[in-house]
N, C-alpha and C positions, 0 to 999 in steps of 0.2 A: 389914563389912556396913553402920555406919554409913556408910562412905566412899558405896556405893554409891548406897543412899537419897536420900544428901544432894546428890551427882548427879545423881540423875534428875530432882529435887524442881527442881533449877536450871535442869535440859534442860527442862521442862516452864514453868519461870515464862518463860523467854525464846520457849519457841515461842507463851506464853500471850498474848507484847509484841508479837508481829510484827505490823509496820504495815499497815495495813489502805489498799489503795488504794479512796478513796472516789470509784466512775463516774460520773457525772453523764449522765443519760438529756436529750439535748437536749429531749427534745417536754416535759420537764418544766419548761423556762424559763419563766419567765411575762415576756412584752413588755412592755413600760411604760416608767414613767419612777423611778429608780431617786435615791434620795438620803440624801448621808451625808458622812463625813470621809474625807480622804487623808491617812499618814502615810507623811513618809521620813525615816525613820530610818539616819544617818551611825555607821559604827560605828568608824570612824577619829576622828571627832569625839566622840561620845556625843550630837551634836545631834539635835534635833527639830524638823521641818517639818510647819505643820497645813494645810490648807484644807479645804473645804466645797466638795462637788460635786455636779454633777448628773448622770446620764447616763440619756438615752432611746434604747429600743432599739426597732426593727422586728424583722422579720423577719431580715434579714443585714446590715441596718446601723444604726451608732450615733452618736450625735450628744451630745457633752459639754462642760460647759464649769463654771467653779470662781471663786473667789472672787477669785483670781489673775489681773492681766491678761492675762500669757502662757495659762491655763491653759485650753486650751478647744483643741476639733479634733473630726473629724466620718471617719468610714471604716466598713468592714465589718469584722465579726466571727464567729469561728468555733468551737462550741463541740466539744471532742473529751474526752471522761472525765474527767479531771478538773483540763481544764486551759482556758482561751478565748483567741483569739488576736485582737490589736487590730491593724489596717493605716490607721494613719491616712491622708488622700487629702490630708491641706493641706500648702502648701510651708512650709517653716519658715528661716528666717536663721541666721547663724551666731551670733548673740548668744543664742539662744534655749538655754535651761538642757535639754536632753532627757530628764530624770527627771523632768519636770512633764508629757509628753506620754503621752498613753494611748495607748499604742503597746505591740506587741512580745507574747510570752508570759506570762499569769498564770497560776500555782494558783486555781482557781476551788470554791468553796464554796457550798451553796446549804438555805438552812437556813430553811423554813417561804417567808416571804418577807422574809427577808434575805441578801444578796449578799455575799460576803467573796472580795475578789482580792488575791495577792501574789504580789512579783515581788521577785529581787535583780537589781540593777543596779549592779555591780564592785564597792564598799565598804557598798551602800545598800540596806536594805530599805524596798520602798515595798508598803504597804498600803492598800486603799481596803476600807471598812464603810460598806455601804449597806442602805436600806431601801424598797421596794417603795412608793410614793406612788398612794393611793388615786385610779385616776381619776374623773373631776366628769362 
């Protein structure tokens, strides 16, 4: 009897954890100009990469750019549940590092008016924390 109890008690904490997909309603975005830190994080290295970014969004497209010389590009974006998709439009060189360009798919989060994206990219979690910039 014990046995059984203590089963369902388990079957019940795990269906209590199941992950919750959180949907992101687009009309909820608010457009503006968005600022904060970028983190990539090496997990082959245990290193850390910071910069300070900005990004301004229209309607379907966004324009950004960071502390970092490389770090800046301009394209449309696409926001689907809970996820947003960057297409940058600039040409880049082959010297250029591609885990500093805002490109590609993020997990997207949207929390009062703050902005949380992350993406892995093969060994590297890159995260950007941003915050909603009061427009003047």
């Amino acid at each position: 009897m014990n046995r059984i109890a203590l089963f369902l008690a388990f079957a019940l904490f795990l269906i209590s954890c199941e992950r919750k997909i959180e949907l992101i309603d687009p009309t909820t975005f608010k457009t503006g100009t968005y600022y904060g830190e970028k983190t990539i994080q090496n997990f082959s290295t245990n290193n850390f990469a910071r910069d300070t970014i900005t990004i301004k969004f229209d309607s379907v497209k966004y324009l950004y750019s960071g502390s970092w010389e490389l770090d800046y590009g301009k394209g449309n974006y696409f926001i689907s549940n809970d996820s947003i998709e960057f297409n940058d439009e600039l040409f880049r060189n082959a010297m250029h590092s591609w885990n500093w360009i805002l490109s590609g798919k993020y997990k997207f989060r949207l929390i009062d008016d703050s902005l949380i994206l992350s993406q892995r990219y093969y060994n590297q979690l890159i995260t950007y924390r941003l915050t909603k910039i009061a427009e003047q």
